[in-house]
Each structure stands twice: as C-alpha cells, then as structure tokens.
N, C-alpha and C positions, 0 to 999 in steps of 0.2 A: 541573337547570336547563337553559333551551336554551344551543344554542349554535350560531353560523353558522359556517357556510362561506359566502364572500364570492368569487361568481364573478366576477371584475374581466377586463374589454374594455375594451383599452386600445392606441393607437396610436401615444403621443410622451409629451413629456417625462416621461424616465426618473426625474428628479429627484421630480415631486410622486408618481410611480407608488411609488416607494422609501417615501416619505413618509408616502404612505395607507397601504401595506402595512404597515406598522413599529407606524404609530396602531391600525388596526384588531385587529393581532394581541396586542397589548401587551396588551391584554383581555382575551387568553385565549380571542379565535375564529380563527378559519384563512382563508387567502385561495387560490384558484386564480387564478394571471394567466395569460390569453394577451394574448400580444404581438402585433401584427397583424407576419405578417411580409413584406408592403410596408415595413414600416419599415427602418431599418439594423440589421444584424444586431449591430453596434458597442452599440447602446443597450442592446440582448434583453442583450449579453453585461453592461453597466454596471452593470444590472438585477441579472441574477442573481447577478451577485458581490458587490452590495452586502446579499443578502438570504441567502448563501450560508450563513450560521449559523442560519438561522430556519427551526425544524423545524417551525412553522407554516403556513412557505406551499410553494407546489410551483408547479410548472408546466405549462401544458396545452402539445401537439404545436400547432405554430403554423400559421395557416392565411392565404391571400394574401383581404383580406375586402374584399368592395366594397357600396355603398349600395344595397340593395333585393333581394341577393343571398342564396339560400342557404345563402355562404361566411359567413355573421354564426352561423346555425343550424348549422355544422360548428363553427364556432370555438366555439360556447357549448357543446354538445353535448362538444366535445373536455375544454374543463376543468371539465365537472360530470361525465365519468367520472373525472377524474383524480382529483378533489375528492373523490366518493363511495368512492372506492378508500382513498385516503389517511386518511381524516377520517373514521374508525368514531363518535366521538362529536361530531357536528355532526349535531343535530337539524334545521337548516333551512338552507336554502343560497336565498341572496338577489342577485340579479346586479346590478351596478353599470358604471359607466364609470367615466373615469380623473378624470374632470371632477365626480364625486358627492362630496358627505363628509356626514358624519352631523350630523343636527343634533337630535339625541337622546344620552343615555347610553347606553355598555351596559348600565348595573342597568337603566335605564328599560325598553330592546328585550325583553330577556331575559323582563324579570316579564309585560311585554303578549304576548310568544310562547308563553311559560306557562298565562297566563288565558285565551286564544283560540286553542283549535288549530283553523287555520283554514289554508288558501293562498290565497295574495293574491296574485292575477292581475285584470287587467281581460279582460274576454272578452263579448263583443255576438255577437250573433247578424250573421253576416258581413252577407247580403241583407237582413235585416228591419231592421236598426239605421240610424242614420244617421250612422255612426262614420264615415265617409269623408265629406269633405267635398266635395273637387274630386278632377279626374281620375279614370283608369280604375277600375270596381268590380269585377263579375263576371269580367270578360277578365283580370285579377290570375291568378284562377284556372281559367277554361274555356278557356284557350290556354297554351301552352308557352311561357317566353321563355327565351331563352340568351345573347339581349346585353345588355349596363348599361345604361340609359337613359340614365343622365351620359354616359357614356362614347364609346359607339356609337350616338348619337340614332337617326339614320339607320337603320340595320342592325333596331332594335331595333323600331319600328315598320313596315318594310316585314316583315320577319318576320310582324308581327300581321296584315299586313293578308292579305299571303297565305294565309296561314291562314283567317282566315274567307273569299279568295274558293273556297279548296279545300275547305271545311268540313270543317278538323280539330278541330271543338271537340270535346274531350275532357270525361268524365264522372270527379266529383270520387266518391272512393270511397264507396262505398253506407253503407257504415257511420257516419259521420262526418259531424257537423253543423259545418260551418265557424263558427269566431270568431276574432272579432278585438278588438286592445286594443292598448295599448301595452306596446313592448316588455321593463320593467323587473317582475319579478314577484318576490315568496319563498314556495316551497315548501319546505313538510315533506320530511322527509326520505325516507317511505315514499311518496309522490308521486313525488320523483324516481326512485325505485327502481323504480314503476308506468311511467313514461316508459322508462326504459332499456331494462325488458324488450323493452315494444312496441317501441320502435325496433329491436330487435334482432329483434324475429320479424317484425314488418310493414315487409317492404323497399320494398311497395308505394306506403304510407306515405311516407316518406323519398324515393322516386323521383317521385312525387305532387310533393310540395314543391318538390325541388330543381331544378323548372324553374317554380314560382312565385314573382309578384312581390312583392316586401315581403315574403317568409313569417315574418322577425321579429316582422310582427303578426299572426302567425293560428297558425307552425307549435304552438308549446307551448300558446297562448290555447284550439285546438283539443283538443290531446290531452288537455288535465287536465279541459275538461270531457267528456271521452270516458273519461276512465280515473277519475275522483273523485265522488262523490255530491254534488250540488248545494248543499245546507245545510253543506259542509264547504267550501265558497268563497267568499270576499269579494272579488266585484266591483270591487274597486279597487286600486291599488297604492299602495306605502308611500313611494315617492319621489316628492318635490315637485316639480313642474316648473311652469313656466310660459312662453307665447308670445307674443308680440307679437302684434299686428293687421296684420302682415305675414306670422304664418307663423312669426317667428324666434323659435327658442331663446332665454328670457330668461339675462340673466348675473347673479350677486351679486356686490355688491360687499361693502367695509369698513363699512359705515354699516348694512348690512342681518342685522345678528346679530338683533336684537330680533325682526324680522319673522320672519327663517327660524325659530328655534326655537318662536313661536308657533304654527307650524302642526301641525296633527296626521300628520305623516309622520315617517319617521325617520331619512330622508335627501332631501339637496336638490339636484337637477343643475338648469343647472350655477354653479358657483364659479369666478368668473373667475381666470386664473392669476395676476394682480395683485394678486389679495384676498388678499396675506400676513397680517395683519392677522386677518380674517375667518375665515382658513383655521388661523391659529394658537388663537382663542378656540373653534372647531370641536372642533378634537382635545384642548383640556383640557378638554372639556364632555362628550366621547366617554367620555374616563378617567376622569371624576368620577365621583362616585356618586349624582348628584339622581336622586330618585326622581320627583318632583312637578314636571309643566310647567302653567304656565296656558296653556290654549289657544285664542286668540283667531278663526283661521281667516281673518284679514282680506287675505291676503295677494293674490288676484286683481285683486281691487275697488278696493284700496290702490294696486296697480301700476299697474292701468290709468288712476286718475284721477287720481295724481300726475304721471304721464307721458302724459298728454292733453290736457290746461290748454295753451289757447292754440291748439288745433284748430279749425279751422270749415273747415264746408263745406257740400254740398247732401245729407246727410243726410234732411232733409223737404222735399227738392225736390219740386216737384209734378209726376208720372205721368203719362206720355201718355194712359192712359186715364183721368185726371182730369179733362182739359181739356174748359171748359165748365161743370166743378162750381161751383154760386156758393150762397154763404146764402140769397140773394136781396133783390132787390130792393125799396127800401124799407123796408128791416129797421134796425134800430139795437144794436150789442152793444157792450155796457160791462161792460169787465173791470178789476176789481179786482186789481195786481201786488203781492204780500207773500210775501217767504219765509216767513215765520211763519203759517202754514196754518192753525192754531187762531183766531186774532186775522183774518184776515180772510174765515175762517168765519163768525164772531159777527158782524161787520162786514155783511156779505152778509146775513146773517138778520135783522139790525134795519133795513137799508135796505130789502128785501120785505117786512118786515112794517109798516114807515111808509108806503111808498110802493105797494106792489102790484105790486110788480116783480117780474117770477117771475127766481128765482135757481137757480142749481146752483156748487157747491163746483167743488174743482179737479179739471173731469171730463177734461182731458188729461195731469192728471200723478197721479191718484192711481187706482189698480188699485182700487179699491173703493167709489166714486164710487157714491150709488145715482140709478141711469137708470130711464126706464121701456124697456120691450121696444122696440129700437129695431136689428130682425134681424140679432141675436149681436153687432153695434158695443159693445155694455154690456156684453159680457163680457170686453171684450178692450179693454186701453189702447193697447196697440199697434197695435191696427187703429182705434182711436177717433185717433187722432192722425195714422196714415197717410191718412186719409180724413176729414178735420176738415172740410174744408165741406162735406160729403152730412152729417156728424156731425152740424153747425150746424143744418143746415138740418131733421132730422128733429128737433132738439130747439125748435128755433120752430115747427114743424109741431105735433109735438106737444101745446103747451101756450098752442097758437093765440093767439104774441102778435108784434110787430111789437118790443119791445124785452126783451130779454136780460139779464141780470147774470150774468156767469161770473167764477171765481179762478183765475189765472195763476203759477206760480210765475216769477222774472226770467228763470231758465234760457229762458223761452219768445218769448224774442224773436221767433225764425225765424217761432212760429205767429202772434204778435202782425201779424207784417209782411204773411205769407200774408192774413191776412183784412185790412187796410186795402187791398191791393193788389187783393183780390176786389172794392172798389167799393164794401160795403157802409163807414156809418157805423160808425165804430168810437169811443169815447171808453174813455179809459184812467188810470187813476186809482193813481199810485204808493204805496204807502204804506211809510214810512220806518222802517227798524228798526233795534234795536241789536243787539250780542249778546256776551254775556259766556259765559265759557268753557264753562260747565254746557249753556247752550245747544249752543254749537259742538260741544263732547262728543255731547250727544244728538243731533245734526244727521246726526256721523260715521257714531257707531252704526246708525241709520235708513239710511244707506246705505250700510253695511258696508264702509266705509275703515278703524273699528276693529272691536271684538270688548270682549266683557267683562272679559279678562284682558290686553287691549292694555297693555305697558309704555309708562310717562312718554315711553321717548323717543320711539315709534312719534307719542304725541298729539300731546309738542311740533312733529313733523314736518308735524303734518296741520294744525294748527290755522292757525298761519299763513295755509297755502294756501287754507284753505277761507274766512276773510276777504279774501284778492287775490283769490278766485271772483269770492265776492259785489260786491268795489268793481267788478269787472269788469263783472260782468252789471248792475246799476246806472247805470255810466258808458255802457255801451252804448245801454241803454234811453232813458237822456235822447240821445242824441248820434245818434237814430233821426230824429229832429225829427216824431215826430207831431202832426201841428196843433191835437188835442183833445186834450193831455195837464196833466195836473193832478198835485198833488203834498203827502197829507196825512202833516205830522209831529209827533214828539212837541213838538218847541219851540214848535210855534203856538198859541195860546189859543183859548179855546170859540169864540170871532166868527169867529175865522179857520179853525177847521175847518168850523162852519157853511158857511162863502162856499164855501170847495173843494169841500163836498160838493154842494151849490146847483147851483154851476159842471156839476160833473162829472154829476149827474144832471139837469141843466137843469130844475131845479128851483125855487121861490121858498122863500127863507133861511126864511120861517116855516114850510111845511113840512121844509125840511130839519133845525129845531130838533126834531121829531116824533121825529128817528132817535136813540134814547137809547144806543146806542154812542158816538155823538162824544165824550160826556163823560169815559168812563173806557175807551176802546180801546187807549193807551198803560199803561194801568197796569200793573203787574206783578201 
C-alpha cells in the first residue's frame, strides 16, 4: 500500500507545525520539515524537541528562503533528499506548507495512490500557455536576476534593464522544454529518484535556475516532464486552493468543513489559524477510515458568488470603440424579465405566434441561444453581450423588423439600462415568480454553487442567499423607473393579464386574448 513522505515548508508557528506533523504521521506516513531559517532558531529548537520521539519525521538543512527565490528550490530539494534517505518505504512524497491540512482520509489517499500510478504536477508549456497572467513572462527566464523584487524593487529592475541594454539575454538549456504550474505537486517515488540524479549530474541545470525568477513554478514542473513519460502525469494538483479577485490567497474557516471535503483534492491550503474548530474535524477525518466521499466540486462558484452579492459596477460599461453603436432608430424592443427561462420561453412563443412578432429567447444570457450567422457574435455569449447593440442591431437587420421580442434574465439590469439609454423604445414586461426549494436547488446546480453530492448544510447556506439575489434584482428592476414598464403575475386573473399583455405589446385586449399562454403560464 502507498505510503507519503510529506515534504512540509514551513516558516512560523511551531505550535500548528507540531500539530500537522503528529496528525499526519499517526497514520503511519513520514514527514520532512524544513524550517525557514529567517525564522528564530528558538521555534526550529520548540519544533524539534516536541517531535524529538518520532521516528517518523526528520529534518531538512535549513535554508534563509525568500518569495520568487531559488532559496524555496534549495529548501525543498534539501528535505526530499533527506526524505528519500530516510523513508525506504514511502512510495510518494507530496509537498505541502504549514497552512495545508487534509481534507481526505489516509485509507482514502492511499487506495487513489494505489489505483492511479500517476504524478501529479501542473506543468503548461511556459511561452505557449497562458498560465501567467500579469507581469514579466520570458525575462523570468532569458535574464539573470539576483535581487528579491519585494525586497530590493529598485536594484532588482535596473539589473533587468541593464541587461537587455547590454544584451545579456541568455539561452535556456537546449534540452529542456520550460513549464510551468503551481507550486504544490506528489510524485512517485522513482520520479523523485529520476530528479535527484539529474540534479546531481546536470549542474547546469541547477545554475540555469538559481538565477531564475519564480523557479518554484517551473524548476520541478520542468524536470518531471523531461525526466517522465507524458501518460504517467496528471496535469494537476491534489491540493485545493483558491483566490480572490484580487489575487489573494483564500482562507477556511469553521463553517467550511462541508465545502472542503466535497472537493476532489486531498488537501486544502489555506486553513486559517483561527479555524481550531475546522482544523480539529480535519485531522479526525484524516485518522478515520471513510473510504467514500461525495464529491460535489462546487467550491469556486460557491466562493465567488457567496462573496460577491452586493458588488456592482462598470462591468458592461460601454467601450470606447463602442461609441456611436445604437440599435437604431426607430426600432422598438420588448423584453420579457423572468428568472424562470422555460415559462418565459413559452410566453415568447405564443406572443410571436399570436401576434407575428419575431422573438428570440435569452440571447444575452444563454450560451446556446440559436442565432442566425451573425459573424461569430452567435457563438459566443460573451462577446454577444460585450457588443449588445451591434448584437441588436444585426438581429433586427436580420429578420428585417422595426419591433423585437427578447428574454432577459433580472440579473440584466445593466443591459436593460444600456439600450433605454441607446434612445431606442424599449418596453419591458416583468413577469412575477415564485420559487420553492426543488426549484432554488436546481437554479444552484445550473450554476454550480452546488454539485450532486452537496451536503444539507452547503444548500441550507446557498438557498437563502439565492432568494435576497432574487428580491434584489427585482427591487432594483422596479426602483430603475422605466416609463414603459409592466408587470404580469400569478395573483391577477385572466382580464387582468389580458390588459398587461395589451399594454405591454400595444396591442388591443381582443387580440391580446389570441395569446393562449395567458391562461395557464402560472401553472405548475
């Protein structure tokens, strides 16, 4: 059966360091810690005397490590030899930080390390991917850096610049296809063994690096796909992480057991130091022996839209090279607002087919809207909604009419506003929904806040929220004050939705009796 070695990078408190180390090994895997030693040598000594009887773990040569430094690639490199030396039976050696804990069993790890011999790194191709987002890409690597960039701003950039005005750029070694990933990987055990050699025969290698920037995301992402055969690596890693929309590190707290262990990973950075709580149901779930997780994978989608409620801004602000775009002149578009996308589907389909109104469903919110050819705007929502009135305007081109019926989900205020303020007529016709939880459930799922093995308490969390969505996006819509705005519900009787619907398509009540939805559009 496998078994880890857990290479642990870790820089402060000694207490939770103790703590992992004691959980993880109690299972019967091995730990190597290094200690960053910027820290106090006080803690290193706290450390190793609390773990002083545990012939499971050991310790790497301690290295001074800084953010984007090679010194991270000496430190790791220092305790997966020590690791390897020590630890004859530890099949797979998995690196973690101080801030990770499992959110899996060991029976669980073990049997998936058994059934998939695989290493699990992320690795892109450095230039061809789009794994870097911001900041410098190639200059990472076709230039030499030797100051911190936290550290020495200054120093650290004029270095660069010199450089390219002397043209030292340097040639990355001929062998070697640069990647990159993040820095959290588990390999096999004979993998590591492939690593150590080369680093011990190829100094060039190693000297390569240790004047490149970030090399934590490229030096190992590089070597294993240069030392392993492609079908024996999985493209991703096994620890959970997640960031902000600023960039930042997210944290867990106590309330989030349910989420972490849904995920398909086998550890979760990071676990805030608060999360006693969190951090305690962690490590009995570690010792336990569940073999069986449901895995729901909700956990992105989850974070980001429980913790973005109540954001607005210029998202679908209109583009300077927008200006000037208009539906046109003389046109009239009347949009149907209903969360319930089926019901004012049907709705749409019996008003065009009473009335000869040409209709199209929800072509700004749904990916699969059928359009006519309208040059590549139909294949893409994203771009149909970045450029919604060239959008508009090829879709009344199109279908050479002067008055429109479109479906709006409420979310779409911003676009509702975009075209009244284009000039064009706009009338807008609310239609009124309920929604009981089966619904709300399926609402979630659809947009992966849960998953199919989401626990009660994950839903009871979501459900709430996702009706203060909705009164939101409602109360906003009325509190817009459009001056052709109409409003059909289920409390009104036939007469009365006749009149709205009349109203809203400036219609006369005897045709509007013609639209055989009125009668049963509310039903269930």
């Amino acid at each position: 059966m496998a078994r880890i070695a857990y290479i642990l990078l870790c820089h402060k408190d000694p207490k939770s360091v103790i703590a992992q180390a004691r959980m993880l090994t109690a299972a019967g895997d091995f730990m190597s810690i290094h200690y960053d030693a910027n820290a106090k040598d006080s803690e290193f000594q706290t450390i190793k005397d609390a773990l002083a009887d545990n012939d499971r773990v050991i310790f790497a040569k301690r290295v001074k490590c800084g953010w984007g430094e090679y010194s991270l690639i000496a430190a790791t490199l220092n305790a997966v030899k020590s690791a390897e030396t020590a630890f004859a039976r530890a099949s797979h050696f998995y690196l973690l930080s101080g801030d990770c804990m499992a959110i899996k069993s060991a029976t669980y790890m073990r049997a998936w390390l058994d059934a998939n011999d695989m290493d699990y790194i992320e690795s892109f191709d450095f230039f061809d991917s789009d794994w870097i987002k911001t900041g410098m890409r190639g200059e990472r690597l076709t230039y030499r850096h030797f100051f911190n960039e936290r550290r020495h701003k200054t120093l650290f950039y004029l270095s660069l610049e010199w450089q390219k005005k002397l043209g030292l750029e340097r040639s990355i070694p001929s062998d070697l296809q640069v990647m990159i990933g993040s820095q959290w990987w588990c390999l096999r055990r004979r993998t590591i063994e492939l690593i150590l050699a080369f680093v011990r025969a190829r100094r060039d290698v190693t000297r390569f690096f240790s004047t490149t920037w970030i090399p934590d995301e490229t030096f190992f992402q590089t070597l294993v796909r240069h030392l392993v055969p492609g079908p024996e690596i999985d493209s991703r890693i096994l620890t959970y992480k997640m960031f902000s929309d600023y960039g930042m590190p997210v944290s867990f707290f106590n309330d989030q057991y349910d989420l972490l262990v849904g995920q398909r990973f086998f550890f979760a950075r990071k676990i805030s130091p608060d999360a006693l709580g969190l951090k305690e149901k962690l490590g009995a779930l570690y010792a336990g022996g569940q073999t069986k997780f449901p895995i729901s994978d909700e956990g992105p989608e989850l974070y980001h839209y429980l913790t973005n409620r109540g954001r607005t801004g210029g998202r679908f602000k209109q583009r300077f090279w927008e200006s000037g775009g208009h539906v046109g002149a003389g046109r009239e578009l009347l949009i149907i607002v209903c969360k319930k996308w089926q019901l004012a589907g049907a709705l749409r389909a019996a008003i065009s087919k009473a009335t000869g109104i040409t209709g199209v469903d929800y072509i700004f919110d749904d990916d699969h809207v059928e359009l006519p050819k309208m040059g590549g705007l139909e294949n893409s929502r994203e771009k149909r909604t970045r450029h919604r009135r060239a959008t508009m305007r090829l879709v009344f081109d199109y279908f050479d009419t002067d008055r429109l019926l479109i479906c709006t989900d409420p979310s779409g205020l911003e676009l509702i506003n975009d075209f009244h303020a284009d000039g064009s007529s706009v009338r807008v016709l609310e239609v009124e929904c309920s929604f009981d939880d089966e619904y709300l459930a399926g609402h979630a799922m659809r947009k992966g806040l849960i998953g199919d093995n989401s626990s009660d308490n994950i839903l009871n969390s979501v459900l709430p929220t996702l009706i203060r969505d909705f009164d939101r996006e409602t109360t906003a819509l009325r509190a817009a004050g459009f001056p052709l705005y109409f409003r059909l519900g289920a409390c009104q009787n036939l007469r009365q939705r006749t009149s709205v619907l009349a109203a809203f398509l400036d219609i006369t009540v005897t045709s509007a009796r013609k639209i055989q939805a009125v009668e049963d559009i509310f039903a269930e």
